[in-house]
C-alpha positions as CSV (number, residue, x, y, z in Angstrom):
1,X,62.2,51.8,89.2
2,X,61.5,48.6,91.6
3,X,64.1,47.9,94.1
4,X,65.4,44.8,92.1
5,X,65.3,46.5,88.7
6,X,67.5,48.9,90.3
7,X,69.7,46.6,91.6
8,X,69.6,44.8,88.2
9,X,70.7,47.4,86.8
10,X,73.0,48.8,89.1
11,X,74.9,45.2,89.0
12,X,74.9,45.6,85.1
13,X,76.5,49.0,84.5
14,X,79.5,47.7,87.8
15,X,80.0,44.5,85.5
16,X,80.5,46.6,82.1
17,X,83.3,48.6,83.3
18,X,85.1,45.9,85.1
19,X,88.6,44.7,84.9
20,X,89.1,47.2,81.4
21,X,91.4,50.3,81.6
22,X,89.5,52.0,78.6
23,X,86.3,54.1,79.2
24,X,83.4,52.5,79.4
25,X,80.8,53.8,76.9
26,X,76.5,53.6,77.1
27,X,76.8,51.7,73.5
28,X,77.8,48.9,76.4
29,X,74.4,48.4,77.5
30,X,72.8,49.3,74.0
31,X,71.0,45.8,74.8
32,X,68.7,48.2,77.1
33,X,67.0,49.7,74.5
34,X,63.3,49.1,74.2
35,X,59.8,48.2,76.1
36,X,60.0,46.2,79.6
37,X,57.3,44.8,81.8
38,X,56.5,43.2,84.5
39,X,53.2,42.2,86.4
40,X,52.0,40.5,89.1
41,X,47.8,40.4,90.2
42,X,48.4,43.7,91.4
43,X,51.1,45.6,90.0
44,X,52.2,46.5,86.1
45,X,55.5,47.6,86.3
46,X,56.9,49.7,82.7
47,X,60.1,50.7,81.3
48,X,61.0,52.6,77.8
49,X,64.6,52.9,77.3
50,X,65.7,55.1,74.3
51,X,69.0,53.8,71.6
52,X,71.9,55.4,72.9
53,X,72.6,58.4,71.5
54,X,75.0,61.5,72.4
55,X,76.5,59.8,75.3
56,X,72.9,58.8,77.1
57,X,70.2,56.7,76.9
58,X,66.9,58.3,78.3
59,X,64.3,55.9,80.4
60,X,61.1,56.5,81.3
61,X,58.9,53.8,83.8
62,X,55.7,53.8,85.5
63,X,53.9,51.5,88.2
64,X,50.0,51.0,88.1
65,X,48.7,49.6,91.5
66,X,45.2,48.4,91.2
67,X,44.3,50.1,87.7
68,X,45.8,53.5,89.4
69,X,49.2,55.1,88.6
70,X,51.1,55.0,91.9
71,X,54.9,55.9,90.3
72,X,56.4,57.5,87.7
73,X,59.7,58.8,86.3
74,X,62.5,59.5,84.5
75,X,65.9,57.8,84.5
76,X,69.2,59.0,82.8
77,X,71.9,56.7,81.8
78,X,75.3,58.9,80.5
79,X,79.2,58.8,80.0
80,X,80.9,60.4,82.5
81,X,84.6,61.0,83.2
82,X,84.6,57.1,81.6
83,X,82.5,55.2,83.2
84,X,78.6,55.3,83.0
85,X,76.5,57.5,85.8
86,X,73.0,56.9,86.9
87,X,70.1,59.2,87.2
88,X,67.0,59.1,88.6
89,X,64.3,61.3,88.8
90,X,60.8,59.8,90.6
91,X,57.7,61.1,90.9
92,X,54.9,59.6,93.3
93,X,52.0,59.9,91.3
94,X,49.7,62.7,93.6
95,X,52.4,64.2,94.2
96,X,53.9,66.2,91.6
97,X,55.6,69.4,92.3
98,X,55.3,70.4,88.7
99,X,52.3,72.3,87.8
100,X,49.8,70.5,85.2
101,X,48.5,72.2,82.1
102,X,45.2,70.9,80.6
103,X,46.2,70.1,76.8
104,X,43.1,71.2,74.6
């Protein structure tokens, strides 16, 4: 996620639990859901955000430098002791610690 998306979104999820003494749930940023993008000459930046559902809503974003993937990951938006908690978990693309499996 870009540094302002980040922020964006960090500003968002701060603003949904303010000023209420009930716990905030993810249906408070259902609004998420769906395909983002960005570009510039240079740069596509991606997001897919699932509906929430069991608590979470599950993101996944690339960035493409140049026709190459340069970023990837995957973020994780969930209740949690009633307010809403952030993952994130990036990938550089090149530099995966995962092993790849050719799919035939």
């Amino acid at each position: 996620m870009t540094g302002f998306a980040w922020l964006l979104l960090s500003l968002c999820i701060f603003l949904a639990g303010r000023g209420h003494d009930v716990p905030v749930t993810i249906d408070r940023i259902a609004w998420l859901q769906g395909c983002w993008r960005a570009h510039s000459p240079t740069h596509v930046i991606e997001e897919n955000w699932m509906a929430p559902l069991g608590g979470a809503m599950l993101g996944v974003g690339r960035t493409v430098r140049r026709d190459s993937l340069a970023e990837f990951e995957l973020i994780v938006l969930r209740e949690r002791d009633g307010a809403l908690a952030y993952e994130a978990h990036p990938r550089l693309a090149g530099r995966e610690r995962d092993v790849p499996a050719n799919l035939e």
